[in-house]
C-alpha positions as CSV (number, residue, x, y, z in Angstrom):
1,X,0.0,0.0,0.0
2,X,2.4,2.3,0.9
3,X,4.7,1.7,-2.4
4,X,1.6,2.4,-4.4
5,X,1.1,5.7,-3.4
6,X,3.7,6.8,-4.6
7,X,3.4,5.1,-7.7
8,X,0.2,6.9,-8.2
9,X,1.8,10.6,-7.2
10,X,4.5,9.6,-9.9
11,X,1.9,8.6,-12.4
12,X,-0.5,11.9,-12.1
13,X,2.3,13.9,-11.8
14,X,3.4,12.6,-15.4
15,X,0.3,12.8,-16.7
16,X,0.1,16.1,-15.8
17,X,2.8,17.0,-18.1
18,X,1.4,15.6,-21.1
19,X,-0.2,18.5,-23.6
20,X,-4.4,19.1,-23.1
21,X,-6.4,17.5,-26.1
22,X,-7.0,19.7,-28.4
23,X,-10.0,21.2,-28.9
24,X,-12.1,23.3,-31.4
25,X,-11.5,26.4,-29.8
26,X,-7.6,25.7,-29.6
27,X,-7.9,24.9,-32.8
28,X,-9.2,28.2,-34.3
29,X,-7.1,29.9,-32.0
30,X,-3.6,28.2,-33.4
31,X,-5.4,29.2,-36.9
32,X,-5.7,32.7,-36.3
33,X,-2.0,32.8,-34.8
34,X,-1.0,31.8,-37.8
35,X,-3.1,34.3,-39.9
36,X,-1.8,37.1,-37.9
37,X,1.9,35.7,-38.5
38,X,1.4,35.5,-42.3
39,X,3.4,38.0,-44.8
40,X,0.2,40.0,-45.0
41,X,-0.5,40.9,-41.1
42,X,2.9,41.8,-41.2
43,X,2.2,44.4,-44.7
44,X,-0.6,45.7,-42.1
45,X,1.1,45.5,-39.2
46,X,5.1,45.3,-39.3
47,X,6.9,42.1,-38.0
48,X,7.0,42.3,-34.0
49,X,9.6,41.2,-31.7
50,X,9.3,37.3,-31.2
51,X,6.9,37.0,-34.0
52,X,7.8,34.6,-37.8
53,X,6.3,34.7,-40.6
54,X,4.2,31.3,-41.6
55,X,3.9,30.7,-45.4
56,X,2.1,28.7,-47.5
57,X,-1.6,28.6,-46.2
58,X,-4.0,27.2,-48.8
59,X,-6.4,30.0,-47.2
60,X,-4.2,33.3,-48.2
61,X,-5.4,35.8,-50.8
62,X,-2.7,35.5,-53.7
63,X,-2.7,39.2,-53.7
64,X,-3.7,42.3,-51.4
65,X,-7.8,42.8,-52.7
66,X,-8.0,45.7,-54.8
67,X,-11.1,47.0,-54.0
68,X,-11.6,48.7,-50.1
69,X,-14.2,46.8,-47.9
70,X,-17.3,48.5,-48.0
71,X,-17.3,48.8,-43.9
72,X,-14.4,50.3,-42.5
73,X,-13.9,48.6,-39.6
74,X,-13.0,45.2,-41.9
75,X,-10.0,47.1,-42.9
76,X,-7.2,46.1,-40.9
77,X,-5.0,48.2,-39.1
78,X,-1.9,47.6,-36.7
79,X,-4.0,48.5,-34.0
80,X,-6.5,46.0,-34.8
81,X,-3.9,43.5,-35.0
82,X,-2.3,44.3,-31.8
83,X,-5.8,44.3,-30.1
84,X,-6.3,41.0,-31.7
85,X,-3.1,39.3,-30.3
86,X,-4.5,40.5,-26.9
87,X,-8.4,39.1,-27.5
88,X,-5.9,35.4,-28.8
89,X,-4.4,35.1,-25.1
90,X,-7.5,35.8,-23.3
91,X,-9.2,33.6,-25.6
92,X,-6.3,31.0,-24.8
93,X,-7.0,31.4,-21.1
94,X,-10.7,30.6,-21.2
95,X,-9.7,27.9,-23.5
96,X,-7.3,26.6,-20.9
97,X,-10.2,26.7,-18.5
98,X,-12.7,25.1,-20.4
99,X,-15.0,27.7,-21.3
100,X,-15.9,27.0,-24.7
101,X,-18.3,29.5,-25.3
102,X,-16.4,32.6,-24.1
103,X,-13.3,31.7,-26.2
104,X,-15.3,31.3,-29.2
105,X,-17.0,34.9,-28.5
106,X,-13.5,36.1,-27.8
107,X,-12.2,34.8,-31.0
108,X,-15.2,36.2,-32.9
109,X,-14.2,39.8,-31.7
110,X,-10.6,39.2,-32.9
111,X,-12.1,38.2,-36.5
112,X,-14.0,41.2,-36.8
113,X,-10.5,43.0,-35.7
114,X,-8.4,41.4,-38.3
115,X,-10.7,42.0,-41.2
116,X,-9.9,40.9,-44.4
117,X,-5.6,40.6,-44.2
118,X,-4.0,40.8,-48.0
């Protein structure tokens, strides 16, 4: 009994170091890191300390869109991109917690941030 206990301490301490499952809301979060790390957030933007650029998404526009969005508040500005990276941690933290719903909102208001990136 007593060699088992800490057998079991070893084994839910290990366990605990293993990554969480992924889930949807992770997911879209990793996705909109990556949009926000692409050659065009960083045309909007500039390239930040401790950010690189990702390449190759089947999802990029081949070129910036020549026509300005009809709302203003799609276009995307550093600002926007900045406030967006803030809205992806929080969104990370409730993710962490296990509230679905709130990182999902969260993420929503970083979309509408970003706009449409070239």
């Amino acid at each position: 009994m007593r060699t088992s206990l800490p057998l079991l301490a070893a084994a839910l301490l290990a366990c605990s170091a293993l990554p969480a499952l992924a889930t949807p809301c992770g997911q879209q979060v990793g996705a909109l890191q990556r949009r926000l790390d692409s050659v065009g957030a960083v045309r909007v933007a500039g390239l930040e300390p401790g950010h690189t650029l990702t390449a190759g998404s089947a999802k990029a526009l081949p070129r910036a869109l020549a026509e300005v969005p009809r709302d203003p508040q799609l276009k995307p500005t550093r600002e926007n991109v900045a406030a967006a990276r803030l809205l992806i941690r929080e969104a990370q933290a409730e993710d962490q917690e296990g509230n679905q719903r709130a990182c999902e909102n969260i993420l929503t208001d970083a979309k509408r941030l970003i706009g449409a990136l070239p």
